[in-house]
N, C-alpha and C positions, 0 to 999 in steps of 0.2 A: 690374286687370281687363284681358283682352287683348283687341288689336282686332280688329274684323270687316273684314276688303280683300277686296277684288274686284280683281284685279291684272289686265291685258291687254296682252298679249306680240302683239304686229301681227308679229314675224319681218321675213322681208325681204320686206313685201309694201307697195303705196302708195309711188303718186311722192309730192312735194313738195306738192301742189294737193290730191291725193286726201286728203293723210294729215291736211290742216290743215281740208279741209271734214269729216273724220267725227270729229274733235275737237272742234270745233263743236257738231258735233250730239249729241255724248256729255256736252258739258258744259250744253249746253243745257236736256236732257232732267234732267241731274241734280239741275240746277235746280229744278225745274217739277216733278219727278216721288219723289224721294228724302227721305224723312225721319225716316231712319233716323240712329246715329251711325257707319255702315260709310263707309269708308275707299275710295275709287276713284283705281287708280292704272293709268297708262297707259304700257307701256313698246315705243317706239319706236324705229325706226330712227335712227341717229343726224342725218340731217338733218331732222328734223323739231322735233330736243329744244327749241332757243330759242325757235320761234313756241308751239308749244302750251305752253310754258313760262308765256307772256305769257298766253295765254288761262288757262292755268289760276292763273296769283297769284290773281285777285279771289275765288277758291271754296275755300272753307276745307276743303272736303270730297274735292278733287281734287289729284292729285299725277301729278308724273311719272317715269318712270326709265329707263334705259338699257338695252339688253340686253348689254352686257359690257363690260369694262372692261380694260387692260393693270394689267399689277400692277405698272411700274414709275414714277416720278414722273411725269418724260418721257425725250426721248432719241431715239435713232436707232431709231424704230420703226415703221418706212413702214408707214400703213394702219390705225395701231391709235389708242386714245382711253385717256385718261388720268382715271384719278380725279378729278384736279382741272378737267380741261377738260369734264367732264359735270356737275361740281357746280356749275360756273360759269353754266352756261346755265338753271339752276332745279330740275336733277332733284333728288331726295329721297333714292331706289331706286334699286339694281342688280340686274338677274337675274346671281346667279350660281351655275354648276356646271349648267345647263339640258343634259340630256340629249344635246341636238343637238351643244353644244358639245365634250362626255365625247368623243361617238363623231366626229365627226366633224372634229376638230381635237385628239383627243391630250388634251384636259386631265385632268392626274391630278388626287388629293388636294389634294399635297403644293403645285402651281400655283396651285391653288384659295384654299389657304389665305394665299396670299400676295396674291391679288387679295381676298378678305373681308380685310384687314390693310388694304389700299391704299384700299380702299371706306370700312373704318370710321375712318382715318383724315383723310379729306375729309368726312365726316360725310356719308355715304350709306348707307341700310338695303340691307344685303344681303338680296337674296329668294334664298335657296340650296338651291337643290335636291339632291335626293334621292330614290330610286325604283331601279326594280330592272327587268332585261328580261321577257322572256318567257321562257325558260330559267332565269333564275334563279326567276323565281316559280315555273313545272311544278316545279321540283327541291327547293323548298321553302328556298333557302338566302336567300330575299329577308332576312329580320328581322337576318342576317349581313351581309349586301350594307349595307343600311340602316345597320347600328353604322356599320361600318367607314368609311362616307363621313361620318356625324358627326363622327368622330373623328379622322378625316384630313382634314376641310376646316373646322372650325368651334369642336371642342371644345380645341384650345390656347388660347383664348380666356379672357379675365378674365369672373369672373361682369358686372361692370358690361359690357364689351363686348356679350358675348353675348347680354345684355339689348334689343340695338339690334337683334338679327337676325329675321328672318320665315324662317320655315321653308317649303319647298314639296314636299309627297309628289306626285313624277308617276311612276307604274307608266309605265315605256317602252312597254310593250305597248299603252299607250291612246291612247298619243298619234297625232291623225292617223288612227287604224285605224278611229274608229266604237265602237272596245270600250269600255268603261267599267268602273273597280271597283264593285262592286256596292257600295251605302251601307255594309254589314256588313265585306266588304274593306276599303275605305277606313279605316272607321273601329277595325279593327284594327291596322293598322299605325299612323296616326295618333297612338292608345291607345300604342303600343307607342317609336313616337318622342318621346311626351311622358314615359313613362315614364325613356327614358332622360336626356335634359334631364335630369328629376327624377335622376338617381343620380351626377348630371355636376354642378348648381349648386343642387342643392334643389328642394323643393316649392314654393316662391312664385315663381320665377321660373320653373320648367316650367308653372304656370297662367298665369303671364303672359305665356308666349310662342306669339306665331300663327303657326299652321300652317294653311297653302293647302293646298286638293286641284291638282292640274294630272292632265289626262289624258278628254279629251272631255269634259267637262262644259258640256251646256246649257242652255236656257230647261227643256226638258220634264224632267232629270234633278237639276239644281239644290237643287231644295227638299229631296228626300229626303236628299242628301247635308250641304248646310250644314245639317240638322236634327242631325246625331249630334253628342254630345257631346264628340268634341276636333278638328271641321273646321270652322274659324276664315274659309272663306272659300274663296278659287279664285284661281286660276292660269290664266286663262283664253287659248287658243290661237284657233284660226280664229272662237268666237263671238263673239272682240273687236272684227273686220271689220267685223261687222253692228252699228250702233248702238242695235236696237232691241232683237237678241237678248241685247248685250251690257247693255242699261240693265236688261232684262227677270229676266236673272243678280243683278243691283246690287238689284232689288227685292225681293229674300227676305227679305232681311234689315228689311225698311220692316213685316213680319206681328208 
């Protein structure tokens, strides 16, 4: 059966004080407020990984993760973080293939797939994205867009690997914009990325595997979307900041 996460990508926001008091308050509330078997995972800027590390061991239901990772051991790589130096600190998860990083730093496929090698090596679930711009959606070539990034960042993989990964649909166009895939969107492409799994490692491991919406989802839009049948959960961006709107996301799942 696959699991329900609620993933929260903070980006590059929160100093050091900020980042450990709204950790606090995320895991407090999930405490007190969660009693569901969904899965809450927090991925943060990399100086925050060790302390909320330590907050989150005691909570069985809490995790942490990194937002990217170098694909090499280590080495002469001023600036960058290594598999093992983020497993070390208590992360679980890696965001990788996030959008930002596509456009904004060059990352192809073919890099990609050597950071999901480096991840599942050190025994870190890749959260790996996947999603299509705006252009490519108007032009209809997204479910194209889509294969091609499975299968250049994830499907060289052994079925037991690929068994470790969490999938994440972010429509670029959503992200940051306010726009949102309509629950029927979503949940066609989602349909359509599990279909492929399924023709890559089979039916029982395409139903085992969760797939995140990413792409403004919040408190008010939530429920409709983790209602459809192959959105396993969220990928959550700016409503991660908010501990209330982010607990409020984590509670759909508790109906």
């Amino acid at each position: 059966m696959r699991k329900n996460i609620v993933a929260g990508n903070w980006k590059m926001n929160l100093d050091y004080e900020k980042g450990l008091s709204l950790f606090s308050e995320i895991v407090n509330m999930v405490k007190d407020e969660v009693v569901g078997n969904q899965e809450v995972v927090v991925c943060s800027p990399a100086i925050h990984l060790y302390s909320i590390g330590k907050l989150a061991s005691p909570v069985s239901n809490v995790a942490i993760g990194a937002q990217n990772i170098h694909q090499a051991e280590s080495g002469a790589y001023t600036g960058e973080i290594s598999a093992n130096q983020v497993k070390s600190v208590g992360a679980s998860y890696v965001i990788l293939g996030h959008s930002e990083r596509r456009a904004y730093f060059g990352e192809t496929e073919a890099l990609l797939a050597e950071k999901v090698n480096a991840a599942l090596q050190h025994g870190l679930a890749p959260i790996f994205c996947i999603g299509e711009t705006k252009d490519e959606r108007e032009s209809g070539k997204f479910f194209d867009v889509i294969k091609a990034q499975l299968e250049g960042g994830v499907f060289h993989l052994s079925a037991e690997e690929f068994a470790k990964v969490v999938l994440a649909y972010e429509p670029v166009w959503a992200i940051g914009t306010g726009l949102t895939a309509s629950p029927e969107q979503a949940q066609e492409v989602h349909a359509f990325i599990r279909e492929r799994v399924s023709a890559q490692y089979g039916k029982e491991i395409a139903d085992n595997t969760t797939i995140l919406y990413g792409g403004s989802c919040n408190p008010g839009n939530a429920k409709d979307l983790f209602s459809q049948n192959d959105i396993d959960g969220g990928l959550i961006g700016g409503a991660s900041l908010k501990s209330r709107d982010f607990l409020d996301i984590v509670k759909v799942f508790n109906d």
